[in-house]
PASEBA-1860 file (N, C-alpha, C; in nm, 3 decimals):
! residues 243
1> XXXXXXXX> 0.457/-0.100/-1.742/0.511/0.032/-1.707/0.465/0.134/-1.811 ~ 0.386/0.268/-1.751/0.378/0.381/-1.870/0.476/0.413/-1.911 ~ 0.436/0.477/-2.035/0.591/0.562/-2.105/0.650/0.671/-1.994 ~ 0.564/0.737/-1.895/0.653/0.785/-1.801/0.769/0.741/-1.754 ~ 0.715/0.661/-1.693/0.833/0.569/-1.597/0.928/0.538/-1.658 ~ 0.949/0.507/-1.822/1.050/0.481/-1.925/1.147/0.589/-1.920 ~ 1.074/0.691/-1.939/1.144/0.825/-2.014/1.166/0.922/-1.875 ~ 1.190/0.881/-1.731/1.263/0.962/-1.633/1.227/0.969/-1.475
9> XXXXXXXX> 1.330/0.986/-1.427/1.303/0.962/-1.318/1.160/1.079/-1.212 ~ 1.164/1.033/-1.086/1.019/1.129/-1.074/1.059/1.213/-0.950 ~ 1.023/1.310/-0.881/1.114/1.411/-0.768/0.950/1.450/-0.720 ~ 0.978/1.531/-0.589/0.872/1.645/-0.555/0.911/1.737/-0.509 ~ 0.872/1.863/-0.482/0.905/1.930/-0.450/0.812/2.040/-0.377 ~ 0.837/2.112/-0.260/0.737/2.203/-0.194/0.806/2.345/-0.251 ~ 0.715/2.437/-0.219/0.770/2.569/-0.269/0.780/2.641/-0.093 ~ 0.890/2.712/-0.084/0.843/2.727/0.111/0.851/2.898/0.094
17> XXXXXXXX> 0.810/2.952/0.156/0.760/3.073/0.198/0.865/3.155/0.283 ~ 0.853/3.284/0.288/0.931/3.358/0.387/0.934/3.316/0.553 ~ 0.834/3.273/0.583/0.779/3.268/0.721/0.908/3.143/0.781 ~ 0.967/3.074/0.696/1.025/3.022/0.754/1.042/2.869/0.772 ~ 1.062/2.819/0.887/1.094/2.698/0.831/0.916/2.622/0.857 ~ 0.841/2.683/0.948/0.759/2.598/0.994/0.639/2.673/0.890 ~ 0.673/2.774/0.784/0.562/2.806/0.666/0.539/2.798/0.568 ~ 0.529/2.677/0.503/0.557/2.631/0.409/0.421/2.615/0.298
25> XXXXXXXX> 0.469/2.687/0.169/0.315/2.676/0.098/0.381/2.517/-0.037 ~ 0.269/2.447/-0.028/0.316/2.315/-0.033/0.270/2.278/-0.230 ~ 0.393/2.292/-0.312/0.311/2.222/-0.446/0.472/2.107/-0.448 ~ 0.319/1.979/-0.528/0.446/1.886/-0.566/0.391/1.865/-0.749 ~ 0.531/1.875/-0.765/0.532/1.824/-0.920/0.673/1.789/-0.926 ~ 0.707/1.651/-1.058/0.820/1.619/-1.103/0.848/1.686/-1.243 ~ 1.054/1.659/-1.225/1.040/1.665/-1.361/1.132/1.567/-1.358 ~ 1.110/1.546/-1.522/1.152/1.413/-1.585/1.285/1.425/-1.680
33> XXXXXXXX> 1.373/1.328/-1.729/1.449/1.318/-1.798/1.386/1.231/-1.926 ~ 1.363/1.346/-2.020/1.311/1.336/-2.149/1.422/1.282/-2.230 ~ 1.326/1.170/-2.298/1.364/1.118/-2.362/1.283/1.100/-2.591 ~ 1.391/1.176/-2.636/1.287/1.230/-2.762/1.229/1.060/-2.820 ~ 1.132/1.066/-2.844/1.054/0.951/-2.973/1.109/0.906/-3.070 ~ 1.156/1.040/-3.102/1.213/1.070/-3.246/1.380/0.980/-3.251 ~ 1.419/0.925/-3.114/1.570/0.903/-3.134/1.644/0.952/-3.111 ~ 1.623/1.122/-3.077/1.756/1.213/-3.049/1.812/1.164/-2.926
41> XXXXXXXX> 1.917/1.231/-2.938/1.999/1.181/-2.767/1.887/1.253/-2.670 ~ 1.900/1.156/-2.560/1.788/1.196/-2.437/1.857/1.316/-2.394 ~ 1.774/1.395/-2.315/1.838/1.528/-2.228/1.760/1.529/-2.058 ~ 1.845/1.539/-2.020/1.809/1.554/-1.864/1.798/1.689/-1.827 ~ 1.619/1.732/-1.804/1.607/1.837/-1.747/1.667/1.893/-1.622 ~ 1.752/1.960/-1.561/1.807/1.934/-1.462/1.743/2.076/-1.390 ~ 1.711/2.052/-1.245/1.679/2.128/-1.177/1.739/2.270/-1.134 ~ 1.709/2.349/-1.069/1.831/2.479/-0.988/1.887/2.401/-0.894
49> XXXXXXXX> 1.948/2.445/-0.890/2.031/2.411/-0.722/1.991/2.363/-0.606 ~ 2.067/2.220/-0.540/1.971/2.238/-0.482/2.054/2.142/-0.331 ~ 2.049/2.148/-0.249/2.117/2.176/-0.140/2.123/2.018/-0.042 ~ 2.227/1.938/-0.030/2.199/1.845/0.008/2.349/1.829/0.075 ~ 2.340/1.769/0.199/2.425/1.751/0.268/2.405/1.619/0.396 ~ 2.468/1.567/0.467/2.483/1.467/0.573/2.381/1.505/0.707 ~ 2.307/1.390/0.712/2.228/1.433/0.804/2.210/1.532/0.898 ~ 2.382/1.459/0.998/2.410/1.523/1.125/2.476/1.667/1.082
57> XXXXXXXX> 2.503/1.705/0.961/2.504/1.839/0.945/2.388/1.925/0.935 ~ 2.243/1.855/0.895/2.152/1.927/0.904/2.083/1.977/1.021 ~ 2.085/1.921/1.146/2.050/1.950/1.269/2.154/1.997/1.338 ~ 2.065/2.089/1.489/2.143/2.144/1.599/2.234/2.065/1.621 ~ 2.378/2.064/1.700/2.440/1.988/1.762/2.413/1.932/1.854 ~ 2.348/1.974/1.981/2.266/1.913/2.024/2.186/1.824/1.973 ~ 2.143/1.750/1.874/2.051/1.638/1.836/2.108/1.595/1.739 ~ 2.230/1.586/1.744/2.320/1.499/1.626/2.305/1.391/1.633
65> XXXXXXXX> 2.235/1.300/1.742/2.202/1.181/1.784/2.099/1.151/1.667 ~ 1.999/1.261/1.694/1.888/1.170/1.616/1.887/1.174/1.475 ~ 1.995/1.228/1.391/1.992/1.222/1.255/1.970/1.102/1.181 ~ 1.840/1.147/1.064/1.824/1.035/1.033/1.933/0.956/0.939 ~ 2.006/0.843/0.923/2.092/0.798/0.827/2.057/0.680/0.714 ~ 1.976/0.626/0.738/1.937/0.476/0.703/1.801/0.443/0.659 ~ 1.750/0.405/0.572/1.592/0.324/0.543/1.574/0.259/0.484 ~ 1.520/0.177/0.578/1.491/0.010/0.553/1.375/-0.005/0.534
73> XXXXXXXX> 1.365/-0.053/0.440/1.180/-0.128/0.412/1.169/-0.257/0.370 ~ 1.170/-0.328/0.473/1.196/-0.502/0.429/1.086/-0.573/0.379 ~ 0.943/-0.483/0.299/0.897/-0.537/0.247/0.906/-0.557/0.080 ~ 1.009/-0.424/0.029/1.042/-0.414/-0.067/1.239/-0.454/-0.107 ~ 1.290/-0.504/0.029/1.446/-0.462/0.028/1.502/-0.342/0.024 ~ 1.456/-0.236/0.040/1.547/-0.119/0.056/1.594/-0.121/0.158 ~ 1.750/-0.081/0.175/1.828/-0.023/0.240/1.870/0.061/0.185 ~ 1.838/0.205/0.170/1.888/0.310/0.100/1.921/0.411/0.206
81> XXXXXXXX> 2.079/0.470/0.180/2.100/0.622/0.241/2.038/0.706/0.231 ~ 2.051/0.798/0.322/1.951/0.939/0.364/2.042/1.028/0.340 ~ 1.956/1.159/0.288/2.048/1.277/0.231/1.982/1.378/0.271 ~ 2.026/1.459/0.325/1.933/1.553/0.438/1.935/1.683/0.259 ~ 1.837/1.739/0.245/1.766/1.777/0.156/1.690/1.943/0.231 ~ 1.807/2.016/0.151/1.714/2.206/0.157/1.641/2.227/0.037 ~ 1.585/2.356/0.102/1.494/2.425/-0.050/1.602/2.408/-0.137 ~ 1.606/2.464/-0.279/1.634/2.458/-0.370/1.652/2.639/-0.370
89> XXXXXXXX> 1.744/2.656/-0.516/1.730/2.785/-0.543/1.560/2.892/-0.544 ~ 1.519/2.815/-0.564/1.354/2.890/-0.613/1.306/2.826/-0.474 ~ 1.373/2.801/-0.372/1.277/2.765/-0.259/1.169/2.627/-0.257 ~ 1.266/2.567/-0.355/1.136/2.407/-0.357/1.223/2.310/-0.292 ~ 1.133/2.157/-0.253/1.157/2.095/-0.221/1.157/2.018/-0.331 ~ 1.309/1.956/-0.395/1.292/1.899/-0.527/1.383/1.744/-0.512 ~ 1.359/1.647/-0.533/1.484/1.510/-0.517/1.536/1.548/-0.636 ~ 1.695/1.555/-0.566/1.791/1.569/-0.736/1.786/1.470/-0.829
97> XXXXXXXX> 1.873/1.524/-0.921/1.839/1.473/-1.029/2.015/1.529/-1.116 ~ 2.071/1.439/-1.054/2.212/1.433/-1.111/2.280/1.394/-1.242 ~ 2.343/1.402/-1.251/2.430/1.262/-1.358/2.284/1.163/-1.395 ~ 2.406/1.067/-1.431/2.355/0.996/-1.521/2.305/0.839/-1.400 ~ 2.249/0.755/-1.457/2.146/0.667/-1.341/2.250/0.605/-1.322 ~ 2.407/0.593/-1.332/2.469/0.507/-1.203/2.527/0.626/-1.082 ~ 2.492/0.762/-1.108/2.511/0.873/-0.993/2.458/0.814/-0.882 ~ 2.518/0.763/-0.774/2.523/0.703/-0.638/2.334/0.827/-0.573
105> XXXXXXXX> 2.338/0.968/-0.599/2.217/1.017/-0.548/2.103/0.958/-0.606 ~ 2.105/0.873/-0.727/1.965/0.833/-0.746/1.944/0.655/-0.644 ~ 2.019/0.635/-0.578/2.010/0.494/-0.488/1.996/0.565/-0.371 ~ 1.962/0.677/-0.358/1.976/0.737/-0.214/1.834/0.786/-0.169 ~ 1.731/0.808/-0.086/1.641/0.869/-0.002/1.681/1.039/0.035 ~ 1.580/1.135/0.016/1.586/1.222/0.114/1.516/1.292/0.172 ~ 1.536/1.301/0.263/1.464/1.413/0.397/1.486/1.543/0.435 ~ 1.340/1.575/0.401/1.309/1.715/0.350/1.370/1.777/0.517
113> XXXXXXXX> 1.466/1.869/0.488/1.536/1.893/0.673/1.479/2.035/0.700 ~ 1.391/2.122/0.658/1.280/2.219/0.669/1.214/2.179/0.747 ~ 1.153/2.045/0.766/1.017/1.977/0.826/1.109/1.899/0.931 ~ 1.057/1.829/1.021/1.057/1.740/1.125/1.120/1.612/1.135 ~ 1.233/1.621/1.206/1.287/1.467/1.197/1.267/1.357/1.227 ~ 1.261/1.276/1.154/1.213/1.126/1.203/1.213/1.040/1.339 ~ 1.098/1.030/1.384/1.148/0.996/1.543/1.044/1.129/1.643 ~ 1.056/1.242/1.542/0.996/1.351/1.681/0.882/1.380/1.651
121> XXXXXXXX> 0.792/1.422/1.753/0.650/1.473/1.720/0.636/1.535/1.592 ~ 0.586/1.467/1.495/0.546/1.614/1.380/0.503/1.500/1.278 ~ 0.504/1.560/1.138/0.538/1.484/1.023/0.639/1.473/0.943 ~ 0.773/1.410/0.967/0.880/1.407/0.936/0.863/1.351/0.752 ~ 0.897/1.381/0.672/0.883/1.334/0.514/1.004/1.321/0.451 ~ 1.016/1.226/0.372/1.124/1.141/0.277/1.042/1.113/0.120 ~ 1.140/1.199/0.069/1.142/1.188/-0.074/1.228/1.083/-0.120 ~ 1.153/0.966/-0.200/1.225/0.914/-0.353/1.217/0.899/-0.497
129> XXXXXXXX> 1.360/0.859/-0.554/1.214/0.866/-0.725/1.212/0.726/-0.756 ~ 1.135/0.728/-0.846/1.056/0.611/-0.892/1.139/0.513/-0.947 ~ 1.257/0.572/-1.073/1.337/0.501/-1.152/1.450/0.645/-1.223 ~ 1.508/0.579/-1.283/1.627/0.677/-1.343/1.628/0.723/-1.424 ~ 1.719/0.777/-1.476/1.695/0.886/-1.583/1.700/0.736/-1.728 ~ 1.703/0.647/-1.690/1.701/0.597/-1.799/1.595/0.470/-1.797 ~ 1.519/0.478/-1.680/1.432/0.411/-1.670/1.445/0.260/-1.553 ~ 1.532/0.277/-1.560/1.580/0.109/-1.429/1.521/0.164/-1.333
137> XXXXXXXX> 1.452/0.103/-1.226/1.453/0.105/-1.080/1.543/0.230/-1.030 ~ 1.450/0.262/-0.932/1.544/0.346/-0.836/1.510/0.306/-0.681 ~ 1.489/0.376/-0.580/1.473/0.361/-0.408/1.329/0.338/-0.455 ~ 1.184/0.432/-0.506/1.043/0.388/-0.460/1.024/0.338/-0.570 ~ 1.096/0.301/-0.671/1.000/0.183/-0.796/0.916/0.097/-0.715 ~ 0.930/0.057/-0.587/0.777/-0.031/-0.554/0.748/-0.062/-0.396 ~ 0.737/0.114/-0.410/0.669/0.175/-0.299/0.560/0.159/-0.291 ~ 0.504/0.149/-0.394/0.329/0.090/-0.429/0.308/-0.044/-0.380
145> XXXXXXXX> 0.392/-0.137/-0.320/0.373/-0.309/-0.288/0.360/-0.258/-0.117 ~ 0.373/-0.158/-0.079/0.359/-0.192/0.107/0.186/-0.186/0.135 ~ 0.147/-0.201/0.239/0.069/-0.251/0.280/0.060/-0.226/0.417 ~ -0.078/-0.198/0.470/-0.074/-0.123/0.574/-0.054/-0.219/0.680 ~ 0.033/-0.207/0.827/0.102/-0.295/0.860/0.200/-0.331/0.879 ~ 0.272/-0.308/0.743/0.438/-0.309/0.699/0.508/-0.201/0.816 ~ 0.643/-0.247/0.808/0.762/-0.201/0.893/0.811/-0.143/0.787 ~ 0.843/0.006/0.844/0.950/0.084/0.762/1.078/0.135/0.895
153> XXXXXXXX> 1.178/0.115/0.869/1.298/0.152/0.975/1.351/0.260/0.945 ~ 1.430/0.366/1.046/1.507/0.460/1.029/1.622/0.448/1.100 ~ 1.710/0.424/1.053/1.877/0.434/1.138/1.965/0.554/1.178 ~ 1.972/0.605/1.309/2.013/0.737/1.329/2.169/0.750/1.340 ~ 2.189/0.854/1.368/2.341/0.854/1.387/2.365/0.835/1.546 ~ 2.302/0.828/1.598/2.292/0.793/1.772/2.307/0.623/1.769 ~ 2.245/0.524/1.668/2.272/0.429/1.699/2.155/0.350/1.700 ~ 1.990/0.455/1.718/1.895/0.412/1.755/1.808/0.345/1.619
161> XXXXXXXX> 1.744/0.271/1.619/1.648/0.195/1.520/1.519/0.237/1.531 ~ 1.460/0.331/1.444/1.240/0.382/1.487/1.233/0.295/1.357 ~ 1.147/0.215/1.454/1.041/0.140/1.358/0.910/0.209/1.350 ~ 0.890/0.222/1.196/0.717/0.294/1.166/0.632/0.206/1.132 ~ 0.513/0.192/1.139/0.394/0.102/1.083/0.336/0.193/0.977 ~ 0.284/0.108/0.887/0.254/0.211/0.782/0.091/0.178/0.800 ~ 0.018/0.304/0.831/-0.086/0.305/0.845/-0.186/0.314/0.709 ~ -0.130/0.374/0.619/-0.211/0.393/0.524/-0.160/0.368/0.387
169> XXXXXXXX> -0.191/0.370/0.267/-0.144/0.416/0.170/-0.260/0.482/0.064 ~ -0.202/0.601/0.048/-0.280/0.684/-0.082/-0.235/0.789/-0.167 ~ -0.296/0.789/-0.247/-0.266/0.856/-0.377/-0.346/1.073/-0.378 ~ -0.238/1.082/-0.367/-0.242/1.326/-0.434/-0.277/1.315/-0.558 ~ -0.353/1.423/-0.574/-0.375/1.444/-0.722/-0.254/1.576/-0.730 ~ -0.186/1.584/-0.851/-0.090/1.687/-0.866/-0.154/1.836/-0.855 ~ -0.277/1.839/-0.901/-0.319/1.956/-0.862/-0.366/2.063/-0.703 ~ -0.354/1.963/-0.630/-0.374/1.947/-0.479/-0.219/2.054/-0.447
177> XXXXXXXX> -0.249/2.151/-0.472/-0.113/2.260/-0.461/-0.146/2.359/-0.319 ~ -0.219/2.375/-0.308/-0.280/2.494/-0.135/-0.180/2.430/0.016 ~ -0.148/2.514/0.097/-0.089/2.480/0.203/-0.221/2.427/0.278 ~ -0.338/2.513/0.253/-0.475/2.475/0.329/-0.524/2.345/0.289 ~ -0.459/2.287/0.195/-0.561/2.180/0.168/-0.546/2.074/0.255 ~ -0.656/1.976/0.254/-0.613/1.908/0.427/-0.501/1.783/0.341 ~ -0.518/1.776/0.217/-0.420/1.648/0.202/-0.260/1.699/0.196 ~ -0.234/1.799/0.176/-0.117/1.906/0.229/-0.108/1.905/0.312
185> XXXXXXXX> -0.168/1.912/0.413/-0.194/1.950/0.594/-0.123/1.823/0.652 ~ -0.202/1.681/0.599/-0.166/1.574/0.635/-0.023/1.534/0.619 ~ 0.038/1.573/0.477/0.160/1.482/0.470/0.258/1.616/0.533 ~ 0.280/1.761/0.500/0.373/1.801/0.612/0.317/1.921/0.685 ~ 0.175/1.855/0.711/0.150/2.017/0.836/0.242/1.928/0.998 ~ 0.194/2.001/1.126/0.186/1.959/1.232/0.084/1.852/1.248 ~ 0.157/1.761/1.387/0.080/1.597/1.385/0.119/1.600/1.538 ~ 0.056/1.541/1.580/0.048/1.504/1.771/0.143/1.417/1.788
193> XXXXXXXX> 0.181/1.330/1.690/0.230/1.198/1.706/0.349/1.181/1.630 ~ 0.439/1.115/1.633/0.562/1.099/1.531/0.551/1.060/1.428 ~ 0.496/1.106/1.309/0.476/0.991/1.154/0.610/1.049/1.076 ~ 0.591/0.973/0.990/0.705/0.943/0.884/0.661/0.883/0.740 ~ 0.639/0.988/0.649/0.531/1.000/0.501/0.628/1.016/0.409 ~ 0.608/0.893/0.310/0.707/0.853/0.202/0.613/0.933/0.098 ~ 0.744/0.983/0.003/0.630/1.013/-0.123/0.725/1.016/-0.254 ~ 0.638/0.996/-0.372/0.731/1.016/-0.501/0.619/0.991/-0.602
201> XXXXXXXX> 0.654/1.043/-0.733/0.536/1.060/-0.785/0.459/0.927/-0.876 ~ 0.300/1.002/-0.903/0.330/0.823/-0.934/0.189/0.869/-1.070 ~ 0.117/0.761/-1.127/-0.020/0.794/-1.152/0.022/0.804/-1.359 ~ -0.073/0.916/-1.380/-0.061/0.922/-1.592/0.055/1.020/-1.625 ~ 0.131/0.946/-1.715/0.232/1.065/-1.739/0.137/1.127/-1.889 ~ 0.163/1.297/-1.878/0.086/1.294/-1.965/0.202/1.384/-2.038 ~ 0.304/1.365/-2.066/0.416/1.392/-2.169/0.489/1.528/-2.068 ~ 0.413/1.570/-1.980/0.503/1.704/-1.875/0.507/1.713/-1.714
209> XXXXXXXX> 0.433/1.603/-1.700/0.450/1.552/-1.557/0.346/1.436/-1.512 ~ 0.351/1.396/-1.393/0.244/1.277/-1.358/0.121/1.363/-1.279 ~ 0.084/1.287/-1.277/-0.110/1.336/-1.228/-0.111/1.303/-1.063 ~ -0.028/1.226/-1.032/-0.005/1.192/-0.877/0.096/1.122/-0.830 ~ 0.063/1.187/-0.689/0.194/1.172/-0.604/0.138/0.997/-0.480 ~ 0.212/0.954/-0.496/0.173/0.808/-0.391/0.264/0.853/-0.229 ~ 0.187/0.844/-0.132/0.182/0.839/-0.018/0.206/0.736/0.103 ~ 0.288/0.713/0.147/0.322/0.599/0.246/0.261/0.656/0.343
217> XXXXXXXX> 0.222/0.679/0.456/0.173/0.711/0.577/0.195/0.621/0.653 ~ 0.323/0.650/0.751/0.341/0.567/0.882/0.337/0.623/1.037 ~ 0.332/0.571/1.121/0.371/0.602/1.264/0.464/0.535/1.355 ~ 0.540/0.617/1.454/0.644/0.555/1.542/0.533/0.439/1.616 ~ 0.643/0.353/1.611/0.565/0.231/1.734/0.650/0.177/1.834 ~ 0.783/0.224/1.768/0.926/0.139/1.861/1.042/0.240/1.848 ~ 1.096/0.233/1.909/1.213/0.272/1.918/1.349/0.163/2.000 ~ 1.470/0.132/1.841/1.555/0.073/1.950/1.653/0.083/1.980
225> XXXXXXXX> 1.757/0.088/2.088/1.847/0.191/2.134/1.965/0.027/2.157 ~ 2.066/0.081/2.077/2.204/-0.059/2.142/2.289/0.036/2.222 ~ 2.336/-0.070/2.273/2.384/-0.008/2.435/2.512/-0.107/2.458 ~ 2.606/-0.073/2.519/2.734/-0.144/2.516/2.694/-0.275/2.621 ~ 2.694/-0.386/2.628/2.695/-0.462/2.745/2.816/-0.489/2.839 ~ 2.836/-0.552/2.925/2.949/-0.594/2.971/3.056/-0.673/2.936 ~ 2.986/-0.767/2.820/3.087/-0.801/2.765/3.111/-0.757/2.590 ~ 3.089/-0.584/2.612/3.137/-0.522/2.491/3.046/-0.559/2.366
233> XXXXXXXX> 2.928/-0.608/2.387/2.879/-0.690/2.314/2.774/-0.558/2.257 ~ 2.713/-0.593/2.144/2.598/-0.454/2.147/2.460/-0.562/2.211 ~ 2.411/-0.500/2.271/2.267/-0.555/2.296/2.136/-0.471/2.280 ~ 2.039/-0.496/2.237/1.868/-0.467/2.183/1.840/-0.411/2.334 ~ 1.773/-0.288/2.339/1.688/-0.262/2.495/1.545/-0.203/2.380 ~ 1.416/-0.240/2.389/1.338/-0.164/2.357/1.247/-0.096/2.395 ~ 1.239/0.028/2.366/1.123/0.175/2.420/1.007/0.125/2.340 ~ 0.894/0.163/2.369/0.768/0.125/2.266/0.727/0.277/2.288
241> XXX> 0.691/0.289/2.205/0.589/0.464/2.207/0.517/0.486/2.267 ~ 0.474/0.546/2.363/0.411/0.597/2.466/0.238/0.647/2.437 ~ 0.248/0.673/2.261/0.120/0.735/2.234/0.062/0.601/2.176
END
């Protein structure tokens, strides 16, 4: 492990624009909970403000169904909660950075609720960090072990199960800051298809942030819906994706 990963946990964040929810000018950088060399007590840089609430509060009422709640990645064991996630005071997209590493938000996932929900045409995105403010594990400490192939799950508040395939995995350079740039474009422009793009930072800490951001890239392949049976029972019906 670099001395990064020791000395704090890792976030991203987009900066979003007037235009709204669908204009978003896209930089990611973390910050870290510094920890001095020297011995002093550590200090946790702590972010502005920054806006997080229950899924099904983040969407219309109408689509309270599809809120995302749940993510599973059974190639690493996560089952981590979802935390529906606004700009920030300065308009970024930042993973908090609370208390201290037994604060229940650093075991948690969130989804950037500006962008596209999991399940619908677009590029729906989920932020985690790497490890804690004191260095243990957090949700993506080893987000880097999937493999293209792998099953990633989303659990809604409807009940339904989207299974994603992870098509890819790759690595942002932190400087990759332009809304135009196509590796921006990719993880939250518009997409034909339903994906679902993990990210958190990853790469050289060079004492004020990391050099890159790691990339999950998945797509819907399933969708599964429980349904009451007759004898009260829940039972599996499955949709497969159409695209």
């Amino acid at each position: 492990m670099h001395l990064g990963a020791r000395l704090g946990g890792r976030g991203t964040r987009l900066v979003a624009t007037s235009n709204g929810q669908q204009g978003i000018a896209y930089v990611l950088f973390c910050l870290a909970a510094l920890t001095a060399i020297s011995g002093d007590t550590p200090a946790l840089r702590q972010p502005p403000h920054i806006s997080l609430q229950a899924p099904p509060a983040a969407v219309p009422e109408d689509q309270r169904d599809l809120a995302p709640m749940r993510l599973l990645i059974p190639r690493i064991g996560l089952n981590a909660g979802i935390l529906a996630l606004g700009p920030s005071a300065n308009g970024a997209m930042q993973a908090p950075q609370r208390g201290g590493p037994h604060d229940p938000v650093w075991g948690e996932v969130y989804w950037w609720k500006v962008g596209t929900i999991p399940g619908q045409i677009g590029n729906a995105v989920i932020a985690g960090h790497v490890n804690r403010p004191d260095g243990s594990p957090s949700t993506f400490t080893h987000l880097d072990k999937l493999h293209v192939g792998d099953i990633i799950k989303v659990q809604t508040a409807g009940g339904q199960t989207l299974v994603f395939q992870v098509t890819e995995r790759a690595t942002v350079r932190t400087n990759v800051r332009s809304s135009n740039d196509p590796a921006m474009g990719r993880i939250f422009g518009p997409a034909l298809e339903p994906h679902l793009n993990l990210i958190t930072c990853w790469g050289r800490w060079d004492g004020k942030d990391y050099d890159q951001r790691l990339v999950i890239y998945t797509t819907l392949v399933r969708a599964t819906i429980r349904a009451a049976s007759s004898s009260n029972e829940a039972r599996r019906q499955t949709q497969r994706a159409p695209w």
